[in-house]
VOVO-866474 format. One record per residue (C-alpha): x, y, z. Coordinates in steps of 0.5 Angstrom, whole numbers, plus 500, padded with zeros to 3 digits. Layout:
% residues N
XYZ
...
//
This chain:
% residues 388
500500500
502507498
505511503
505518498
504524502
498528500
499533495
495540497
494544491
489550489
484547483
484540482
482538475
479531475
479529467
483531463
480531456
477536451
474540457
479538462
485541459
482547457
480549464
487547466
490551461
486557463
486556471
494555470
495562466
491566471
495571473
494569481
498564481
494558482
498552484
494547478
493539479
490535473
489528474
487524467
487516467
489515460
494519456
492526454
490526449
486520449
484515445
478512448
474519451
469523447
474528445
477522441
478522433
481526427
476532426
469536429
465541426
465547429
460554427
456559429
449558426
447553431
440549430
441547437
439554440
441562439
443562446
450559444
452564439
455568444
460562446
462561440
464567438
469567444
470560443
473561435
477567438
480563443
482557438
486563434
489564441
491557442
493557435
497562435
501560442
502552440
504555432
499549430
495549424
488548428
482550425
480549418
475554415
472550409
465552411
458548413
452546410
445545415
440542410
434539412
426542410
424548410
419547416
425542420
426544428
433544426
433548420
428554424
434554430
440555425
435561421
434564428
441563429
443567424
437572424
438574432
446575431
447577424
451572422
453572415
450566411
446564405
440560404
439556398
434551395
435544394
436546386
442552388
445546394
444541388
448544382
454548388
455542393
457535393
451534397
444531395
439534398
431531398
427535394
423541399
430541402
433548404
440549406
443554410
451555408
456559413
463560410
465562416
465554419
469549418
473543423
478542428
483538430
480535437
486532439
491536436
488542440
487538447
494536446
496544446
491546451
496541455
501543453
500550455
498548462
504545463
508550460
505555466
506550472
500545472
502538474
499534470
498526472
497521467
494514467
492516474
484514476
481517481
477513486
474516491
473523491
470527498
466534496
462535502
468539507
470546505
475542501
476537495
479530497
482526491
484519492
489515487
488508485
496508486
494510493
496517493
491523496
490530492
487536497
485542492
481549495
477547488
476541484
474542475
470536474
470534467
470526467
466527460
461519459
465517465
461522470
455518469
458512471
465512474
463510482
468515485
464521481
458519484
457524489
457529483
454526478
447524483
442529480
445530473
441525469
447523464
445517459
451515455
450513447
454509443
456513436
461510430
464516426
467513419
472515414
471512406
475513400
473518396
469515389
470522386
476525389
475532386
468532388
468531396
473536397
471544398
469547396
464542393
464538399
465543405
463540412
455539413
450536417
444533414
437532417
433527414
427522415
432516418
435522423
439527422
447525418
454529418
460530414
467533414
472533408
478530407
484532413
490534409
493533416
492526415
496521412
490519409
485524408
478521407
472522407
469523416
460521415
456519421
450519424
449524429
445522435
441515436
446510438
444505443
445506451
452504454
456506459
463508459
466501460
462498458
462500451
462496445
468499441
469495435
465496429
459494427
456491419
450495421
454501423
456501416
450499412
447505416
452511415
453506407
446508405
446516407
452515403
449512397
442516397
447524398
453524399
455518392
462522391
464519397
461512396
468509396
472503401
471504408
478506410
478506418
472508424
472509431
467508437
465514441
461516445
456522446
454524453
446527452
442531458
436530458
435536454
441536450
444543452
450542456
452542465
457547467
456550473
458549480
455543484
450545487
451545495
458544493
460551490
467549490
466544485
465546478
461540474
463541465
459535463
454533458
456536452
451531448
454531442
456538440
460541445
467540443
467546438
466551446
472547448
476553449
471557453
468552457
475551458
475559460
467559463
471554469
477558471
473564471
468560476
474558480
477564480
471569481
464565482
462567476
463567469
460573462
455568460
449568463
449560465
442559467
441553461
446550463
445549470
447542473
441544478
436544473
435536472
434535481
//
């Protein structure tokens, strides 16, 4: 058994994934010198988190609600920040492409978005989509396109978000798991599987699927209502090279009757550049360590057939998959805020799909919860209180 001295430190940051390492970075730069802990249980950046993978979407004419343009506007000036101190290359404008009908509650939420904020955009009908992209729409279908959009690199990104950290004082302890871990004194307590103990003045946590099921986290998580979904994201072989690369194929999401579907072009970064399609949402419930992480013949023949219908000029070979997972709300909007009863404590968790693209502020949001008590953003819809 482990005779390792407590640690004490100021802000304790338990997963370091996506999220994680944005607060860490962002904890660690302030100005007041905070002594900084990140404990991550596998490397950083993980493979097996929902932060995983090649490429996200990132854009500001959101269907998912107005309310987080604001975000993403510090959000995209924060990945030029990130940019510019890593000298990386980490966001790829190649535009997006919403398409759906014209009456679909996705397409009216991307609308108003663009309408209450001023977004610069366009709105095509089904012939304009057809004769300018790649994509083939449904006839009725309308498409809303902002150049302004594009990909991240989510691994590249959380990697310099480490980075950064580490380079402003954050310890940051890999493949180190958190077993227990006591919110209810004025101070956090964080015991290892290796036997050591953490004390910190405030805990970040950001255990991305493992929040809804790791035993440690259960005190935090109690009343957040987390359901984990099991999501495959495939890459193909480009049938027609030319015609699945912007700007004929820029990225896109897709809402048809079988569910809603989205694409990102080649990565030039990739040693082998293909053709990112998946469907987003309806994966069956998993847990984190339960999940099913090998692909399935039906996962393909789902996302094959989107393909074949809209999207032939990427209908080549599988060229490689991943299995991840989404972590969804209730009501599908995010928890971030401080647990409540335990205002030393901040939560960052149920992104429900669509979070990584606010790394970078929520990364922001959680520092300025620590440090303050409050953040610029009006919160209220991410509440971890709303769900009790």
């Amino acid at each position: 058994m482990s005779t390792s001295p407590r640690r004490r430190c100021d802000v304790l940051v338990v997963g370091v994934g996506g999220m994680g390492a944005a607060a860490l970075a962002h904890l660690a730069s302030r100005d007041r010198g905070l002594e900084v802990v990140g404990v991550e249980q596998d490397d950083v950046p993980s493979a097996r988190g929902s932060s995983a993978g090649e490429t996200r979407v990132i854009r500001k004419a959101y269907a998912e609600d107005p309310r987080y343009v604001p975000l993403l506007v510090r959000a995209y000036a924060l990945w030029g920040e990130l940019e510019a101190r890593s000298g990386e290359r980490l966001f790829e404008r190649v535009g997006c492409l919403n398409l759906g009908p014209v009456d679909h509650a996705a397409i009216r939420g991307v609308r108003e978005s663009v309408a209450r904020h001023g977004l610069p955009h366009e709105v095509l009908d089904a012939d304009a989509v057809r004769a300018r992209f790649a994509v083939v729409p449904r006839a009725g279908d309308v498409g809303v396109f902002e150049q302004d959009a594009g990909f991240l690199r989510p691994s590249a990104c959380t990697a310099a978000h480490a980075r950064w950290a580490q380079s402003r004082g954050a310890e940051l302890r890999t493949h180190a798991r958190v077993t227990e871990l006591d919110v209810r004194a004025a101070s956090v307590v964080a015991r290892l599987d290796d036997g050591a103990a953490i004390e910190a003045d405030h805990a970040v946590v950001s255990a991305g699927p493992w929040l809804a099921s790791a035993p440690a986290l259960r005190g935090v998580a109690r009343a957040l209502r987390l359901a984990v979904g099991r999501q495959a994201q495939l890459w193909f072989e480009p049938a027609a090279p030319e015609a699945a690369r912007p700007p004929k194929l820029p990225a896109f999401i897709h809402f048809t009757e079988r569910g809603a579907f989205y694409g990102i072009p080649p990565d030039d970064a990739h040693p082998s550049p293909a053709v990112k399609v998946c469907r987003h949402h309806g994966g069956e419930a998993t847990s984190a360590d339960a999940l099913d992480r090998a692909l399935r013949p039906a996962d393909e023949a789902d996302v094959r057939r989107y393909v074949r219908e809209h999207l032939p000029a990427a209908d080549g070979p599988l060229v490689r998959s991943h299995v991840c997972m989404y972590t969804n709300t209730p009501d599908e909007h995010f928890v971030v805020g401080t647990l409540p009863g335990a205002p030393h404590v901040v939560v960052l968790g149920g992104f429900s799909g669509h979070g990584y693209k606010m790394a970078s502020v929520v990364g922001e949001i959680a520092a300025d919860l620590v440090v303050s008590g409050r953040s610029a953003f009006d919160l209220g819809m991410f509440s971890p209180a709303r769900f009790a």
